[in-house]
Structures are given as C-alpha cells and as structure tokens.
N, C-alpha and C positions, 0 to 999 in steps of 0.2 A: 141417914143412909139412903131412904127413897129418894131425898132432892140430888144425892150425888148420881145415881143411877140415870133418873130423869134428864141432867146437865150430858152426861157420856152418851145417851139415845140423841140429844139434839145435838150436841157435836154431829155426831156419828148420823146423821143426817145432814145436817149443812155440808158436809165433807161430800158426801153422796149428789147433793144437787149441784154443789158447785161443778165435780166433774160430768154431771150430766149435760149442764150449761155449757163449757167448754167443749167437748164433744160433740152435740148438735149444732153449734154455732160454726163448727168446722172454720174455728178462725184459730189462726197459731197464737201461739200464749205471747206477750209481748216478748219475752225471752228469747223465743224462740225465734222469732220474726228479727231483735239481735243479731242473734249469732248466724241468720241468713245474709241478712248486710253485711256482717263481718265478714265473714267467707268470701262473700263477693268483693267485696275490698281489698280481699287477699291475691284473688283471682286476677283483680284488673292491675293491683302490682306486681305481680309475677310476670305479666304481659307486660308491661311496662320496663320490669327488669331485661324479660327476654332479648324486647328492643334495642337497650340502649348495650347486653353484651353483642347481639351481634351485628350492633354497627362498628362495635370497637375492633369486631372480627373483621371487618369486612376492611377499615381501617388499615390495620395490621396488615391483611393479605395485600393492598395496595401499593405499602412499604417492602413486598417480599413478593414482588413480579407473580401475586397474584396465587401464591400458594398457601392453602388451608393449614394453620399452626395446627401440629401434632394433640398438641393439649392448651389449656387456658393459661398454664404454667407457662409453658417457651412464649406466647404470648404476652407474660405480664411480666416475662425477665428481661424485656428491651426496653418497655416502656410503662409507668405506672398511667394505667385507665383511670385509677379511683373506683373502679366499678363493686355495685353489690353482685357477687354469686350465688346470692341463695332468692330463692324467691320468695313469695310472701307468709309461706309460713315458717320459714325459717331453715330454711331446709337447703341442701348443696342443688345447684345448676346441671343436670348432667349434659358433657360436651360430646358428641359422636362426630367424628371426622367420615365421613362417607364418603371422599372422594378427595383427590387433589385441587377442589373447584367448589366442593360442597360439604354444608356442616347441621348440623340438625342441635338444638340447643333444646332441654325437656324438663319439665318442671313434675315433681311426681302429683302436684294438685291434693289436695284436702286427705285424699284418705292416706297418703303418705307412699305409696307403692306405684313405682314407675311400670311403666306400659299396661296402664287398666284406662277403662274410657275419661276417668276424671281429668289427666295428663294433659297441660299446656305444654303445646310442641312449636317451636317455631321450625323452620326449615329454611335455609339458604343455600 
C-alpha cells in the first residue's frame, strides 16, 4: 500500500512540472501550434475561394451588360462555373448584391458567425 501511494505522489508531480514547463516556456504545445496552421490554411482558401466566385461574378455581369446577378443561383442557371461556395471551413459563401454594379462576397471565418472581426470579406 505505501509503494502505491508513493507511485500516485510522483505521478501527481510529473503532471505538475510538466505544466509548469509548458507554461513558463510560453511556447504553444505542438497541437496547438496545428490547429494554428490549420486555420490559417483555411483562411488563405477561403480567400482563394472568394477569388475565383467573384471573378465568375464579374464574368457573368460581362455577359449581362454589366449587371450584378440577383443571387449565385440566377448566376449559375446560364452557366456551370464549377465553383466551390463554401469556404474553407466548410461553410456557405454569403452573396450581398449592394448595387446594380456592386457585390460584396463574406466568408463568416473560423468562429462561424457572419459580421464579427474574424469575417473574410471581399468586395466588388
């Protein structure tokens, strides 16, 4: 019974210095330092996606004397783009028409909720 005790105090220590280590070292655990990358790889496809809809936008208004489609839909009922609509985390494109001439394309970014600062916005 004393060597089990003994064993549970030095566990119960290691566990203890290890997060002392990691906290003074103020270095991110590798995991973490992951799922940083990752996001950011999400980030720079999403930008990437934004691109390529609103060149397809810009395309389209070309073929239509230059007027901004209603939605992505009347857009993608004359012609297949191919395009991804969601951006990189999987998530839908949203489309705002703001004008006869202008269109604002918004990605809601990492925390999932449209118009907070995370928000990849392109604007045309």
């Amino acid at each position: 019974m004393k060597g089990k005790g003994t064993l549970a105090i030095l566990l119960l220590v290691a566990v203890v210095i290890f997060f002392v280590y990691f906290l003074k070292t103020e270095k991110k655990a590798p995991v973490e330092e992951q799922v940083s990358r990752f996001n950011r790889t999400r980030a720079e496809l999403t930008s990437v996606n934004l691109e390529q809809v609103g060149r397809a936008v810009q395309e389209w208004m070309a073929e239509h004397e230059g007027r901004v489609p209603e939605s992505l839909r009347e857009m993608q009922g004359s012609r297949s783009y191919g395009l991804s609509l969601t951006d990189g985390w999987g998530r839908n494109i949203r489309y705002q028409k703001l004008s006869e001439t202008e269109f604002e394309l918004r990605s809601a970014g990492q925390d999932g909720q449209f118009d907070t600062e995370d928000d990849v916005v392109r604007s045309y």
